[in-house]
C-alpha positions in Angstrom: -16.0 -21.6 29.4 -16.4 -20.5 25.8 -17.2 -22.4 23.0 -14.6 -24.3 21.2 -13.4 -22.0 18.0 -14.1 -23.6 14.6 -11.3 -23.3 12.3 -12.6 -22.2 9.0 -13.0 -24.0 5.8 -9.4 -22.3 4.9 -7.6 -23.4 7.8 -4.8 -25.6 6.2 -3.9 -22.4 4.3 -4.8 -21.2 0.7 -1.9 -21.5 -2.6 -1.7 -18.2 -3.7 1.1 -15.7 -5.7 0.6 -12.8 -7.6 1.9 -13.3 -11.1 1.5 -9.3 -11.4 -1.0 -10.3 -14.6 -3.7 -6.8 -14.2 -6.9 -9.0 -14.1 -7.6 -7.8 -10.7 -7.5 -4.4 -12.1 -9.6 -4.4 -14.7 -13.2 -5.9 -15.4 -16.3 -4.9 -14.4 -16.5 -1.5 -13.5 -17.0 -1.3 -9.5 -15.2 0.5 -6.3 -11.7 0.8 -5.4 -12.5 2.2 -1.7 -9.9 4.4 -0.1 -10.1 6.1 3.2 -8.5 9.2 3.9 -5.3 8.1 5.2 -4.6 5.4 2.0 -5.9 8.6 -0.4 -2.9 11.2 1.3 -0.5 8.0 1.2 -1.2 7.7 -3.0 -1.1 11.5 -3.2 2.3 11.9 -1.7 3.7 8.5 -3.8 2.8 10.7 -7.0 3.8 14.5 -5.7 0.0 15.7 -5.4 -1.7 17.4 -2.4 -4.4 15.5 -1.1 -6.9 18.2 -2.3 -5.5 17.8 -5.7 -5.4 14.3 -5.9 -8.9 14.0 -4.5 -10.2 16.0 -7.6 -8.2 14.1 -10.2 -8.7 10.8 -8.9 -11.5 10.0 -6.3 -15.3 10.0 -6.6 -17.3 10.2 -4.0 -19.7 7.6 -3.0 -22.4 8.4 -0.4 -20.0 9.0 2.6 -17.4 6.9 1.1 -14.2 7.5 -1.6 -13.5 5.4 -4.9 -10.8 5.7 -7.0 -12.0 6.6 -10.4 -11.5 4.3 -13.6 -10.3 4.6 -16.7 -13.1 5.9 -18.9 -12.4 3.9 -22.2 -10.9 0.4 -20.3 -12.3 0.2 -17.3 -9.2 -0.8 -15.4 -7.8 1.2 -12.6 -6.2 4.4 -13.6 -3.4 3.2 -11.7 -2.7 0.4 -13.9 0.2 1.0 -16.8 1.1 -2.5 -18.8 -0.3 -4.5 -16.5 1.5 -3.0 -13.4 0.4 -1.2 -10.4 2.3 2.7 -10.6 1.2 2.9 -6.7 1.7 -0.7 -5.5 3.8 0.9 -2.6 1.1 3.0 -1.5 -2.6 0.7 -2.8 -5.1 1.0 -1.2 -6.1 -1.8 1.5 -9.1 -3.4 -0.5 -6.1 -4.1 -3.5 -3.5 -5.4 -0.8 -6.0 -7.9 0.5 -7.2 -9.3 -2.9 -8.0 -12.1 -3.7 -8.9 -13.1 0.2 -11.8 -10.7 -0.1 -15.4 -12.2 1.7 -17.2 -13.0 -1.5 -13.9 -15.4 -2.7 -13.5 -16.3 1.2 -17.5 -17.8 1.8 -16.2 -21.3 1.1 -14.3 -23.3 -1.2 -16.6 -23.4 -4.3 -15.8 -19.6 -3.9 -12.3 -19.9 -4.1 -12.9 -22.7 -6.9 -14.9 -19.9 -8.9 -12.4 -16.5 -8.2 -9.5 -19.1 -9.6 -10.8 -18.7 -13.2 -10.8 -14.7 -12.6 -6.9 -15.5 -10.8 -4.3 -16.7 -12.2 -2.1 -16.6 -9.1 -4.5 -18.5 -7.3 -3.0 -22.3 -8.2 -2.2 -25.4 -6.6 1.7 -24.8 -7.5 1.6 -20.8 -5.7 3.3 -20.0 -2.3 1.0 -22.0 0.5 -0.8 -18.6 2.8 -1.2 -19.7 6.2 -4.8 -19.1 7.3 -3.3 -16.5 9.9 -1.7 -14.6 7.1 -4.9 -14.7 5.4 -7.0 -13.4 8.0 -3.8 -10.6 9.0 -4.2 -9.4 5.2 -8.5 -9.3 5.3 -8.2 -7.4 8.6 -9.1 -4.1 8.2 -8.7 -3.9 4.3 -12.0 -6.1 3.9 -13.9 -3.0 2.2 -14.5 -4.5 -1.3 -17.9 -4.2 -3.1 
């Protein structure tokens, strides 16, 4: 018989909505990974091959693909007056934000990613702890 499962510190849900503000989307400079897949998905939502696409917009990072950022800002390139041009088609690591593993460690790390996040307030839409862990599966790829 297996051990009981521990529910984690997040279990009674998280109060999260996206207010659409671009803070996620800016800041420090870092990686927006994209696989393959996520890269042809973009490419097709703005009328680009994925060869052309892949030279405009992705660097390559050891075996791995980043979208590129805006040179002068910093933000995504992807990011026109604070909104998203490919929300539709983002990448996973964007779709699961702000449950990523470095906000998710405890709840002093949710305290501290709530000053970065506006959305993330004790007034937002309640996230189950299942739809929290359905949105970190698989689209846990930030850093």
């Amino acid at each position: 018989m297996g051990e009981p499962r521990e529910d984690p510190w997040y279990g009674d849900g998280l109060r999260f909505s996206c207010t659409q503000c671009g803070a996620c989307c800016t800041g420090q400079t870092g990686y927006v990974w994209v696989t393959v897949p996520e890269a042809a998905g973009i490419a097709t939502k703005i009328g680009l091959t994925l060869d052309a696409f892949g030279a405009r917009y992705l660097r390559r990072i050891g075996t791995r693909y980043s979208l590129i950022e805006d040179t002068e800002s910093g933000a995504c390139v992807f990011l026109h007056e604070k909104l998203c041009t490919i929300h539709e088609a983002r990448p996973g690591q964007c779709r699961s934000f702000p449950f990523w593993s470095a906000n998710m460690q405890s709840a002093d790390a949710w305290k501290a990613a709530a000053l970065e996040c506006e959305g993330i307030d004790d007034e937002a839409e309640l996230i189950s702890a299942r739809e929290i862990d359905r949105r970190r599966l698989g689209a846990d790829t930030e850093g």
